[in-house]
C-alpha positions in Angstrom: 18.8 6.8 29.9 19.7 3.2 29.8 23.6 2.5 29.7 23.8 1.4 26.7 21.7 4.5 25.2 24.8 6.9 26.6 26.9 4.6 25.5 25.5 4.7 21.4 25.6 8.2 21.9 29.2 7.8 22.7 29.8 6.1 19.8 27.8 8.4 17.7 30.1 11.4 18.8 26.9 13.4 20.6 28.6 12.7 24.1 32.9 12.6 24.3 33.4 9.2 26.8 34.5 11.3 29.6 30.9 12.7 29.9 29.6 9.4 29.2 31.3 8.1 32.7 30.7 10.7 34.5 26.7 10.2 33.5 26.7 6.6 34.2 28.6 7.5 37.3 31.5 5.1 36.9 35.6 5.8 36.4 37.3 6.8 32.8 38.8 3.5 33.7 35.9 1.2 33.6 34.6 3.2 30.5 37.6 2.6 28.5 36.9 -1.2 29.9 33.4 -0.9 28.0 34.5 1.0 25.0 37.0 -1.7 24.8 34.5 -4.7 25.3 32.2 -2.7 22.5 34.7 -2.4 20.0 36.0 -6.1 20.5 32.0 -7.3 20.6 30.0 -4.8 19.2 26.6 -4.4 20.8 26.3 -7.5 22.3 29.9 -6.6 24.2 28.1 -4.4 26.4 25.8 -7.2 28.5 26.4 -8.7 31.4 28.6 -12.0 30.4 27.1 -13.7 33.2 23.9 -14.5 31.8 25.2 -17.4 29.7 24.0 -16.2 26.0 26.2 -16.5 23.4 27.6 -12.8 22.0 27.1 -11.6 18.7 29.4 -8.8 17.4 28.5 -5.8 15.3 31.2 -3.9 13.6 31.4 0.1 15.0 31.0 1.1 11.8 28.0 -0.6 11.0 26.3 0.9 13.5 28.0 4.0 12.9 26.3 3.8 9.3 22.7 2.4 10.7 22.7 5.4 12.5 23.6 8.2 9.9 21.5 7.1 7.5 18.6 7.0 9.9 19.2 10.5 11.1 20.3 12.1 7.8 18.1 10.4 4.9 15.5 8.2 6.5 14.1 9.9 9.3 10.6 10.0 8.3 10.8 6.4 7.0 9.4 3.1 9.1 11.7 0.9 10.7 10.8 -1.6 8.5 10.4 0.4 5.3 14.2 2.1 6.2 15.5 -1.7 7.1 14.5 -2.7 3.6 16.2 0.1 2.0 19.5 -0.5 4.4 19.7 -3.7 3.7 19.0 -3.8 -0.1 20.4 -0.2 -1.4 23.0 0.3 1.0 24.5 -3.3 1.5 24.1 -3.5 5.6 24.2 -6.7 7.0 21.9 -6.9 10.0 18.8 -8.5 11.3 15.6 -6.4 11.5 15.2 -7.1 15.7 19.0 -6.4 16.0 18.4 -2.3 14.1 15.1 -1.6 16.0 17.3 -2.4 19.0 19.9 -0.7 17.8 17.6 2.7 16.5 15.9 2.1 20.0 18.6 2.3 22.2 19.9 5.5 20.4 17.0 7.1 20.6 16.1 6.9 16.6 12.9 5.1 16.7 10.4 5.1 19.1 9.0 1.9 21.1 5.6 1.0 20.4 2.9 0.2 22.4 1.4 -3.3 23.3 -1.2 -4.1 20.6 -3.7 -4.4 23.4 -6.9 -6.2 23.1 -6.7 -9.4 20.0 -9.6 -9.2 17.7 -9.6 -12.3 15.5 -9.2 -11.6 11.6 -11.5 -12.6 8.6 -9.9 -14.9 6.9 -9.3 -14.3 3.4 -11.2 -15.5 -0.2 -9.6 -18.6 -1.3 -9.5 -17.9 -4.7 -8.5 -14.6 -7.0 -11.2 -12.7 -7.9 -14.0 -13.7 -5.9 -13.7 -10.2 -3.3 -12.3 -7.1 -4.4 -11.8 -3.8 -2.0 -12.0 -0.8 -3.2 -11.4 2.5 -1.4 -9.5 5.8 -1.6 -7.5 7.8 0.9 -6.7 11.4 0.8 -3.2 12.5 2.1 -0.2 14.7 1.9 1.1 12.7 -0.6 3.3 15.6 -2.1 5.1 18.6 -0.5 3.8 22.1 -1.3 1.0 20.0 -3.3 -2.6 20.3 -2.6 -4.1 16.7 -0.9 -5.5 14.4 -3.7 -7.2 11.0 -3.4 -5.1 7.8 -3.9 -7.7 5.0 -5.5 -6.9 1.7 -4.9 -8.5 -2.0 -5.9 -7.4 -5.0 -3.7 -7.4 -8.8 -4.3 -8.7 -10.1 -0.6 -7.0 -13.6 -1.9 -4.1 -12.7 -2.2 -3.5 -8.7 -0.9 -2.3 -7.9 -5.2 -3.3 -4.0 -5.7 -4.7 -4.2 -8.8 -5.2 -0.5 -9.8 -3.9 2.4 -7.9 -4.5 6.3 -9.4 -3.8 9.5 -8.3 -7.4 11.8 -8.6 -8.2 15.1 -7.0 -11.0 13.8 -5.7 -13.0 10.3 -5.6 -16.8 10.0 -7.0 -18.4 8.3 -10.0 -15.9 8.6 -12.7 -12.9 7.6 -10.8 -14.4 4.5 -9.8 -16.0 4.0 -13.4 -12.2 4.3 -14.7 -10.6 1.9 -11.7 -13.5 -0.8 -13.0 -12.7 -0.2 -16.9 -9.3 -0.9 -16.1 -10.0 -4.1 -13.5 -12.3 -5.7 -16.0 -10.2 -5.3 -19.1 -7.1 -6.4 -17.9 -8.1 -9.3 -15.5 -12.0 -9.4 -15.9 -15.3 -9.8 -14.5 -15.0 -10.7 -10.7 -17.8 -12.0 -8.0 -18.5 -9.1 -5.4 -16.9 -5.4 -4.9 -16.4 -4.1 -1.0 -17.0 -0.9 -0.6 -17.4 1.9 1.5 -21.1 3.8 1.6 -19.6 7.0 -0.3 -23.0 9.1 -1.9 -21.3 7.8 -5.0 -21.5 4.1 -3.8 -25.0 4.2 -2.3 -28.0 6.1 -1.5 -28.8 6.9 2.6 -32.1 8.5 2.9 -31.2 7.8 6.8 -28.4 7.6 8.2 -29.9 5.7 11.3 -31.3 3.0 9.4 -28.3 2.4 6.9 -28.2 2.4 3.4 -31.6 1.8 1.0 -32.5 -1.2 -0.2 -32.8 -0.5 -3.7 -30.0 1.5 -4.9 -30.2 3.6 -8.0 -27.0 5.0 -8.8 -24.7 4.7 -12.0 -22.2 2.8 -9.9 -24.8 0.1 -8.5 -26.9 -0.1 -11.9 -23.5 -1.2 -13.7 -22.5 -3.5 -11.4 -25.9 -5.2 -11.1 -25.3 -5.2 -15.4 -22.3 -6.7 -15.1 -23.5 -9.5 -12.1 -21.4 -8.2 -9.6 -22.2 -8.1 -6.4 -21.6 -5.2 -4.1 -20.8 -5.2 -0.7 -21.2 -2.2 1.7 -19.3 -1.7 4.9 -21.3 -0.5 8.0 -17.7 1.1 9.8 -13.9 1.2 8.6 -13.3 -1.8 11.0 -15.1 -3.9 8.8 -12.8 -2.6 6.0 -9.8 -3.6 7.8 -7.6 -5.2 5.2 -7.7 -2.3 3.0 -7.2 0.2 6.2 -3.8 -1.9 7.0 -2.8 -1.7 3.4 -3.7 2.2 3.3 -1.4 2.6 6.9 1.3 0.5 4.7 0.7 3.0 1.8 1.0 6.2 3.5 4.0 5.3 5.1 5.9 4.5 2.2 4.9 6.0 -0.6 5.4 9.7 0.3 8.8 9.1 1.9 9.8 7.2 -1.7 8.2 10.1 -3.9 10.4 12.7 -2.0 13.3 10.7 -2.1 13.3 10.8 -6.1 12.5 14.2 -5.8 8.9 13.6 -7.9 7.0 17.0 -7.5 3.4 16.5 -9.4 1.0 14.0 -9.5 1.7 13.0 -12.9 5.1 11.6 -11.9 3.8 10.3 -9.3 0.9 7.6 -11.1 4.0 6.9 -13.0 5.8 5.6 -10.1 3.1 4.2 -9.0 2.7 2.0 -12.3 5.8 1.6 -13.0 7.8 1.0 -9.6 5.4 1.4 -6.3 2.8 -1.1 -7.0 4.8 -3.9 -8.3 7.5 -3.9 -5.7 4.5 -3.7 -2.6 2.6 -6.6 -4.5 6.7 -8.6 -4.6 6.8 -7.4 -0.8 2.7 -8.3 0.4 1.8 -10.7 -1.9 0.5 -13.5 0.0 -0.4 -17.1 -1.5 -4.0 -17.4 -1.8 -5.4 -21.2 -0.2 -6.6 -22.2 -3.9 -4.5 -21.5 -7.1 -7.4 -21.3 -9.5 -8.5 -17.8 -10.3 -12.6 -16.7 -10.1 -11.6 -14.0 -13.2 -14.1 -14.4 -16.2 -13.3 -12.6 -19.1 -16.4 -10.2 -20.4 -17.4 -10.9 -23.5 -20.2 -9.1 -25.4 -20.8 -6.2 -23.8 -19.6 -2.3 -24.1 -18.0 -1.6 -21.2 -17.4 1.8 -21.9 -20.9 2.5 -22.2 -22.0 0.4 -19.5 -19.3 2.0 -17.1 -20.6 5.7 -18.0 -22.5 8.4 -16.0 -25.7 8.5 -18.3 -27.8 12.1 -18.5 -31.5 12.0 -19.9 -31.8 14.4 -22.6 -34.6 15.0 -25.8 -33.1 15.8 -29.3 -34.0 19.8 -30.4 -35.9 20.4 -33.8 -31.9 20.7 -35.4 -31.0 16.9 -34.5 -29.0 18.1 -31.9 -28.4 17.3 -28.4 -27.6 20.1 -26.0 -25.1 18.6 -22.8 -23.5 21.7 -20.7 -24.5 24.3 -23.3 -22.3 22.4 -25.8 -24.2 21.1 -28.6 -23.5 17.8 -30.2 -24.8 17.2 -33.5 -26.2 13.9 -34.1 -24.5 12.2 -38.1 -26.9 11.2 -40.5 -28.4 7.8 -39.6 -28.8 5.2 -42.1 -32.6 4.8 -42.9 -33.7 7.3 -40.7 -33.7 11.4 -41.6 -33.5 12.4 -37.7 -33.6 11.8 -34.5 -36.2 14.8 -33.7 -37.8 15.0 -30.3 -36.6 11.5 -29.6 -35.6 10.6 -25.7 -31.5 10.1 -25.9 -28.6 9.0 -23.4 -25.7 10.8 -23.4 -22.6 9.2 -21.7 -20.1 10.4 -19.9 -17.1 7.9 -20.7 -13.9 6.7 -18.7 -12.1 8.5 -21.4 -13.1 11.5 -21.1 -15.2 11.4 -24.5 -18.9 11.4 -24.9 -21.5 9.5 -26.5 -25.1 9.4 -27.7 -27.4 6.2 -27.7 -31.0 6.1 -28.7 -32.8 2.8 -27.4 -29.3 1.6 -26.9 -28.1 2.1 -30.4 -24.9 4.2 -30.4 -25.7 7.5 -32.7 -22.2 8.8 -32.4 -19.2 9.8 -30.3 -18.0 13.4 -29.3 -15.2 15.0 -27.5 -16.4 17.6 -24.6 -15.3 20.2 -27.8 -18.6 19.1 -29.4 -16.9 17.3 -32.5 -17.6 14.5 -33.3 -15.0 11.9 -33.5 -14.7 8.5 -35.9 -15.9 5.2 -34.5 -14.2 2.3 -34.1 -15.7 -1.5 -35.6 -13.6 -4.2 -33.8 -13.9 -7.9 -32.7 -11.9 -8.3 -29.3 -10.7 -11.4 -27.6 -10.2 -13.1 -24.7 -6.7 -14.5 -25.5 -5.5 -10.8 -25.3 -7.0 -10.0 -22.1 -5.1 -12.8 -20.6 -1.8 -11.8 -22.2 -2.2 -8.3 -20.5 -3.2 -10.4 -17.6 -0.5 -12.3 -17.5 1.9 -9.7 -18.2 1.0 -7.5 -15.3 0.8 -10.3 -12.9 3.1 -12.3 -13.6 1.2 -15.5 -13.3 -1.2 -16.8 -16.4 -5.0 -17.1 -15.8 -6.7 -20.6 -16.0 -8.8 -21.2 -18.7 -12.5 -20.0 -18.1 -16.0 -20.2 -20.0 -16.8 -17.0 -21.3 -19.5 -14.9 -19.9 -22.0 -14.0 -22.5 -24.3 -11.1 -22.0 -27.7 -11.8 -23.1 -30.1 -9.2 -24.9 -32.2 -9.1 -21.2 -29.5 -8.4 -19.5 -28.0 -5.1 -21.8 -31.5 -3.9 -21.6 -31.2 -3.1 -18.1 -28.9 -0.7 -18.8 -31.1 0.6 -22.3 -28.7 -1.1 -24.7 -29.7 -2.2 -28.0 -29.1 -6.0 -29.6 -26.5 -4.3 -31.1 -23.0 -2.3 -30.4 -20.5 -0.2 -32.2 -17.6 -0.5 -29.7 -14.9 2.0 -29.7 -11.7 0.2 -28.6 -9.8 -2.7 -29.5 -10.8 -5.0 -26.5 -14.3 -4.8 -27.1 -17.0 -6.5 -29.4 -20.2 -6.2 -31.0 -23.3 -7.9 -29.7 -24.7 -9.2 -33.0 -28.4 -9.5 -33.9 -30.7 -12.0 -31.9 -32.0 -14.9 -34.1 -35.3 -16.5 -34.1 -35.6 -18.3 -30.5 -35.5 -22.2 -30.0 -36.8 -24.3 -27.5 -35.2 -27.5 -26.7 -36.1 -30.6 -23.8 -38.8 -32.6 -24.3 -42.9 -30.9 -24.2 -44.9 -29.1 -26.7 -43.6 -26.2 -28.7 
């Protein structure tokens, strides 16, 4: 030990100043000299005076206090995460070098390594919107709690989490409901990064990397909705969302102990309510342009375009059979039934089901069987940007938007038309005769 690690431990009580001088090998005299010069200085009292640098004193009994708190209520927190929480909570009036010194020298934090080799960064989108990350990290997020998966969405602008959700495990719905939610509340965005989960992508090899054309629920949505998606060949390429993750994991656990939150539904509370907005105050960085690449969706279902779809024929009673439940389809206007007809049945973000024939929506169901009243709306974009606004803190710029054309819902086997079931979504009314326009023959 250093001197001035027996000499904190002195101060802490864990050695009596006697033992202290007999460690350092020095007189009781000389050590009252230093306890002296410590309690006139503080830390800085204890360097050699020679060296010409100016001394900055530290009350005892902040140090005293840095010190208990780190050993009795912090001890599994980060030296910056606990500095932030001195500082703020507790009213300590330090520098963050002077308490990793301080934690340091008394043995309460440990010194890291050099960072070794420099690899140069990618530098960020300029605008909002235009790259999203999305991955998922399974941890010991709760004591005496079985490990679930945190989901999280990422601005690469500007580092904002945009969603974040507790799940026992990640797959299709999960990332189904982290889109819903992305899409309503700030909109459609350029290009997703993700990792090459089985619910991502399809890998018939793994030594030639992922196919070329991918199939699955999440990659036909996103190719409806004009998003681009990005696959990562390693977690080094995913390294902004692996740093945010590390940042994550050694916060959040400490903080849900600290209030004592013992399930995971307290714990997506916090994470709403108190978690993600104070990381996106603390992370937040200023992207290079101020304009945002959002465009608000308009004219499409997103509830049954973000929904696991299942192939299924109607039986000779009009009903549909999905997990030995049966679902009986209403009475259709102009039509008796729906017999021996080739149906979709959706799996929603909600939880619900429903039934389309040739994209036409037949009816709604819960996973009871029953089926449940639909819901005629007209949304609009104004109140996607107040919810924007309000969970960002900063208003959207105006944007053209983004109509979905009857080609386009096709892809996806939707109809002209849409009943949509929630107030932030429209219908897609009935195509008109076509026009041509420019000069040449009709």
């Amino acid at each position: 030990m250093t001197r001035a690690e027996v000499i904190v431990k002195a101060i802490e009580g864990r050695l009596s100043w006697l033992n202290a001088a007999d460690i350092l090998g020095i007189t009781p005299r000389q050590m009252r000299r230093l306890r002296a010069r410590y309690e006139a200085y503080g830390f800085g009292g204890l360097r050699d005076g020679r060296s010409g640098t100016r001394r900055k004193r530290i009350p005892m009994a902040v140090i005293e206090e840095l010190c208990r708190l780190r050993r009795e209520q912090y001890a599994d927190f980060s030296i910056k995460h606990f500095y932030e929480f001195a500082t703020e909570k507790h009213g300590l009036k330090l520098s963050y070098s002077w308490t990793l010194k301080v934690l340091q020298t008394a043995g309460l934090a440990d010194k890291t390594a050099g960072r070794g080799r420099y690899h140069r960064k990618r530098e960020r989108r300029p605008l909002r919107g235009m790259l999203l990350h999305m991955d998922a990290s399974r941890h010991q997020w709760l004591e005496d709690q079985p490990m679930w998966d945190l989901n999280v969405v990422l601005d690469d602008a500007d580092g904002q989490i945009l969603y974040a959700r507790f799940v026992p495990e990640e797959g299709t719905q999960s990332t189904f409901q982290a889109l819903y939610h992305v899409l309503t509340r700030y909109g459609r965005f350029c290009e997703l990064y993700t990792d090459r989960g089985s619910h991502f992508c399809r890998t018939t090899s793994a030594a030639h990397g992922p196919d070329e054309q991918q199939s699955g629920h999440v990659s036909k949505a996103l190719k409806v909705l004009g998003i681009k998606q990005v696959l990562a060949r390693s977690p080094e390429a995913r390294g902004r969302s692996e740093r945010a993750f590390g940042t994550i994991q050694g916060r959040l656990p400490q903080e849900l102990a600290l209030k004592g939150i013992t399930d995971y539904e307290q714990a997506n509370r916090y994470l709403e309510e108190t978690f993600v907005p104070d990381f996106n105050r603390r992370f937040m960085v200023t992207p290079a342009e101020p304009e945002s690449a959002f465009v608000p969706l308009v004219g499409i279902d997103l509830k049954l375009t973000l929904s696991v779809q299942h192939e299924r024929i109607v039986r000779n009673d009009n009903t549909v059979l999905f997990k030995r439940v049966p679902l009986q389809l209403p009475k259709a206007d102009g039509r008796a039934h729906y017999v021996r007809c080739p149906v979709l049945v959706h799996e929603l973000v909600d939880g619900s089901l429903a039934v389309t024939y040739q994209g036409k929506p037949l009816g709604r169901f819960g996973m009871d069987g029953q089926l449940l009243p639909a819901k005629n709306s007209q949304g609009s974009p104004q109140k996607q940007q107040n919810s924007h606004k309000q969970s960002t803190g900063y208003e959207s710029p105006p944007v053209t938007p983004l109509v979905v054309h009857a080609s386009t819902a096709q892809l996806l086997e939707h109809g002209s038309k849409l009943v949509s079931y929630d107030d932030d979504e429209v219908m897609i009314p009935e195509p008109g005769p076509r026009t041509r326009t420019g000069t040449g023959h009709v």
